[in-house]
C-alpha positions as CSV (number, residue, x, y, z in Angstrom):
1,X,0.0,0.0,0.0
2,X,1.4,3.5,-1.0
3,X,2.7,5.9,1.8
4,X,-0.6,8.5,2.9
5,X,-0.6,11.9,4.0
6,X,-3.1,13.4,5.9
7,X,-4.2,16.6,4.4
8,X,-7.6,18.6,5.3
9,X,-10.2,19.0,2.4
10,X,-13.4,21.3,2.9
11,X,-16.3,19.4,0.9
12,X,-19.8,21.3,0.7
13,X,-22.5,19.8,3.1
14,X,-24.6,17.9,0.0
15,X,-21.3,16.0,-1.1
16,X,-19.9,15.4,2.4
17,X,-23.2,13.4,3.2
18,X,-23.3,11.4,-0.5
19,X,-19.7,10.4,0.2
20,X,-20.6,9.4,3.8
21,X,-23.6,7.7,2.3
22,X,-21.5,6.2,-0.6
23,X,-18.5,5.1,2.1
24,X,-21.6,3.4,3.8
25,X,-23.2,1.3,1.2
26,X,-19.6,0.4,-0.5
27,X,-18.1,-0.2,2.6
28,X,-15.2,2.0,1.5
29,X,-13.7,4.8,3.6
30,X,-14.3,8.7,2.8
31,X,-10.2,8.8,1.9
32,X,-10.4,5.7,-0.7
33,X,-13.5,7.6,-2.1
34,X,-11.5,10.7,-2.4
35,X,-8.4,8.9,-3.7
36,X,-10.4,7.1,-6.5
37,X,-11.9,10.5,-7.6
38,X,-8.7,12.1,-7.7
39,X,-7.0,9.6,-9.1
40,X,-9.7,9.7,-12.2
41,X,-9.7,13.2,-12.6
42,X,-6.1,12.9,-13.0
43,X,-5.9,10.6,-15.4
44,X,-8.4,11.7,-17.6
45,X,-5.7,15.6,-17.7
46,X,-3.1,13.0,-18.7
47,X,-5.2,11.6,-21.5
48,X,-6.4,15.1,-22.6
49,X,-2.6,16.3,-22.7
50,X,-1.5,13.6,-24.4
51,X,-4.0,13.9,-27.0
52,X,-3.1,17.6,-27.4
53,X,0.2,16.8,-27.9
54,X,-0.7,14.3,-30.2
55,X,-2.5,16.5,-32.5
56,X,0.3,19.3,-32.0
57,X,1.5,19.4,-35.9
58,X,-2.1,19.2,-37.3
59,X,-2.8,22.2,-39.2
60,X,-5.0,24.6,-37.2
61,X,-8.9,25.9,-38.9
62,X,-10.2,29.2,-38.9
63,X,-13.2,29.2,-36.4
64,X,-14.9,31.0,-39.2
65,X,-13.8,29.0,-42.3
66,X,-15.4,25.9,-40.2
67,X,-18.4,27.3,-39.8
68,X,-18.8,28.9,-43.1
69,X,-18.2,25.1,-44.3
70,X,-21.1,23.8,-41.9
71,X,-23.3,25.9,-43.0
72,X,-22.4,25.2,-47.2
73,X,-22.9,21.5,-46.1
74,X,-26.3,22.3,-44.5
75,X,-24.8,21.4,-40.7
76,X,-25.9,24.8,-39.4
């Protein structure tokens, strides 16, 4: 199991008592909760930079030209 630290979070009232309510019914603590979400939300800004950086050398579109084409092709 990975080293913790303790650190102090402020959650609003409504998602303090669904994560109290959630820890209850999974039978998983507040902190695993927490560490799952964070973990996600991390992951999914390593998937969005890596997609940027992906597409870095793809030629960049007008906003205007694209939607001048949407609307010739009936999109808009």
């Amino acid at each position: 199991m990975p080293t913790t630290k303790r650190a102090t979070v402020y959650l609003e009232a409504p998602l303090h008592r669904a994560l109290r309510l959630k820890s209850a019914e999974t039978d998983a603590s507040i902190s695993a909760l927490v560490n799952a979400a964070v973990r996600r939300s991390l992951a999914e800004d390593a998937d969005d930079l890596a997609a940027f950086h992906e597409r870095a050398n793809e030629p960049r579109l007008k906003f205007e030209s694209v939607v001048r084409d949407l609307k010739k092709r009936g999109k808009l």
